[in-house]
N, C-alpha and C positions, 0 to 999 in steps of 0.2 A: 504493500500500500504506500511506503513510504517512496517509492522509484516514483509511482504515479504523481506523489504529492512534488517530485522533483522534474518532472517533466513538464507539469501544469506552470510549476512555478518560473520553468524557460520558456514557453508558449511554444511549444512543441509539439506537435502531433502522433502520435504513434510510430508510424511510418516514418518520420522526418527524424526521429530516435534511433530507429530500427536501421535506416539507413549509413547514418552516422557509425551504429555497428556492427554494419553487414549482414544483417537479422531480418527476419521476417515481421511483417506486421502481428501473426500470429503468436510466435516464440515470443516478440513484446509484452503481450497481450498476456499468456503465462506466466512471464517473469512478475509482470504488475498486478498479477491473482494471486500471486506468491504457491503456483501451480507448478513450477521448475527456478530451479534456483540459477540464477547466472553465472557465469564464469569469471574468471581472471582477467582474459581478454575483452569481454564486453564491458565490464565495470572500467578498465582501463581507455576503453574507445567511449566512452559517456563521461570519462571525465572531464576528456578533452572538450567537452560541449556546455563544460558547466557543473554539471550534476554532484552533488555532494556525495560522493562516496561513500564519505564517512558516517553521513546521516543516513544513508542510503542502509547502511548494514547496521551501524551500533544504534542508531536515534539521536545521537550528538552533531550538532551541528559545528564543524572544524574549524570556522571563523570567530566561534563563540567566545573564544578569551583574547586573541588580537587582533578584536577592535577593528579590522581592516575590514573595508566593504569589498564584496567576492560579485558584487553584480554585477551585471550589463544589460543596458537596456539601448532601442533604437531612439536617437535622439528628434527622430521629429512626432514619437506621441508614448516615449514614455513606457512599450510594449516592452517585456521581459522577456532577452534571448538567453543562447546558449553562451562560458566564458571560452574565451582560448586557452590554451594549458603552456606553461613552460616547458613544457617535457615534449623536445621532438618523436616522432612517430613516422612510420612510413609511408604513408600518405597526406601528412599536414602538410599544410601549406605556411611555411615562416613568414610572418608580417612584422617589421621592426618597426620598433617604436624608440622614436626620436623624443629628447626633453628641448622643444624649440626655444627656452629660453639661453641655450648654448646658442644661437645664431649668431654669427660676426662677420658683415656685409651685406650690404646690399646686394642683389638677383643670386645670392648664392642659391643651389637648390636643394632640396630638401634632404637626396640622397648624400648631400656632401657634408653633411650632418652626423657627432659621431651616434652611434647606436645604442641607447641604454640602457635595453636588454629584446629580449626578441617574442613575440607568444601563435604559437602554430595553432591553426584552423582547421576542422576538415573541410576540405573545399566542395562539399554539400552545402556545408553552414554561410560559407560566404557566397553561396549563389542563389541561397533563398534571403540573401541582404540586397542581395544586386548587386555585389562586389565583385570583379575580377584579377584572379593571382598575379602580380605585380605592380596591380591598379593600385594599391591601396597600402596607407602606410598610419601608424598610431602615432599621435603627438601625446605630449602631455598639458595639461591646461596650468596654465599662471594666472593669478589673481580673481579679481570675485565679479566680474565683470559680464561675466554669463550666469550668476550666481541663479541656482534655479533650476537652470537645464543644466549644466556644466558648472561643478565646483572645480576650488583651488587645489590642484594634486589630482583630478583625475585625468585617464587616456581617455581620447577619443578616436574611433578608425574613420580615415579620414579617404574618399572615396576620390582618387588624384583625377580621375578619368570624365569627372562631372564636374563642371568648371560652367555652367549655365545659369547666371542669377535668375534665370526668371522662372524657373523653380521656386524660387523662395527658398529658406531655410537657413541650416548655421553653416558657413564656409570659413575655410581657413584662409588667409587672403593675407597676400605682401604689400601694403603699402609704405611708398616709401621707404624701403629696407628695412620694414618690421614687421614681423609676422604677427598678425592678430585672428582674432578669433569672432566672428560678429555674427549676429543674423541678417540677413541681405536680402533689400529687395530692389528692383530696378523699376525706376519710376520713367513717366514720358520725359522724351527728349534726350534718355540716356544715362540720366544720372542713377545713381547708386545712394542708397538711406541704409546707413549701418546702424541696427538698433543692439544696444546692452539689455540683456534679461532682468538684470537689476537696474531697477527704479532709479536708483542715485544716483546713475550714469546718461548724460545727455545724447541724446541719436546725436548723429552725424549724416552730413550729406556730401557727396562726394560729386561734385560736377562733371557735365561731361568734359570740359578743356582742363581737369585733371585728373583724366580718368589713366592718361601716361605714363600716372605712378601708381597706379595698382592692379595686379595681376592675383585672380582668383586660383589657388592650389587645389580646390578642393572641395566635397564639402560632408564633413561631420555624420554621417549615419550612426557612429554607435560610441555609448558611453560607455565606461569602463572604469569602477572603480579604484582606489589606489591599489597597485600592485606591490606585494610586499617584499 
């Protein structure tokens, strides 16, 4: 019962589980009636997705005494997915995650960034984000300026291959030699309205005869608590 209480809690579907670890929708289906008991292997390929393990078998939940947030959610409504694992595997896909407050220069680009640790995907999991392996790179968020959707210290995976304001949404964005982090929408005539999530922070508008200094990275599909 507890695997079920852990798959609801990544918005997962049976199948989208099963898949993850090579499983039938049925065999899922078993394991969550606690009608067959799972293996080594599948508890290892469901953790890479998130799944508390350790609650999974003892009832304890693993993050319970440091404090550190183990979620991820999609950042444009708050949905709870699956986490990526540190532990390579042989079918993960490694997505590095960069701390952009190391940036020093102007158009440097993102991969010229050093690395600050790395967290592998199954590339099931990043295809029902919309994400493509290479496409997509984790930053870390600084200050409280998305405060809301994005706190101080968390990753977000950031979707390098969507670069379209008129989406709307949170993008990663260089202006002017600094990488910020906003919610963007593009208004007539061209111009760009960067809004802060937090209230105490004044929008910005970004015209179009300066729109020469800024170049969209990105934008924001998934949060990711602090990694520890």
């Amino acid at each position: 019962m507890r695997l079920r209480e852990e798959r609801t809690r990544l918005g997962l579907s049976q199948t989208e589980l099963g898949d993850i670890a090579s499983i039938t929708k049925n065999t899922q289906m078993l394991y969550e009636s606690d009608k067959r008991s799972p293996k080594a292997d599948y508890l290892s390929s469901v953790a890479s997705a998130g799944v508390d393990v350790r609650y999974v078998i003892e009832g304890i939940r693993s993050d319970s005494s440091s404090g550190q947030s183990s979620a991820a959610f999609r950042v444009a409504d708050g949905t709870p997915i699956g986490l990526g694992s540190p532990t390579p595997s042989d079918d993960a896909v490694p997505v590095a995650m960069y701390d952009i407050e190391a940036a020093a220069g102007a158009g440097r680009s993102l991969e010229a960034e050093p690395i600050k640790t790395t967290l592998y995907f199954p590339p099931e999991q990043l295809s029902a984000l919309g994400l493509s392996p290479g496409r997509v790179a984790g930053v870390q968020v600084r200050g409280d300026s998305m405060e809301g959707t994005l706190e101080d210290g968390d990753w977000t995976l950031v979707d390098l291959g969507n670069t379209d304001p008129r989406q709307e949404g949170v993008f990663l964005l260089l202006i002017s030699g600094e990488r910020r982090i906003k919610r963007v929408q593009r208004l007539a005539g061209g111009a760009l309205y960067l809004i802060s999530d937090n209230e105490h922070y004044q929008p910005e508008m970004i015209p179009p005869e300066r729109m020469r200094e800024v170049e969209i990275l990105g934008r924001c599909e998934v949060r990711i608590g602090r990694i520890s």
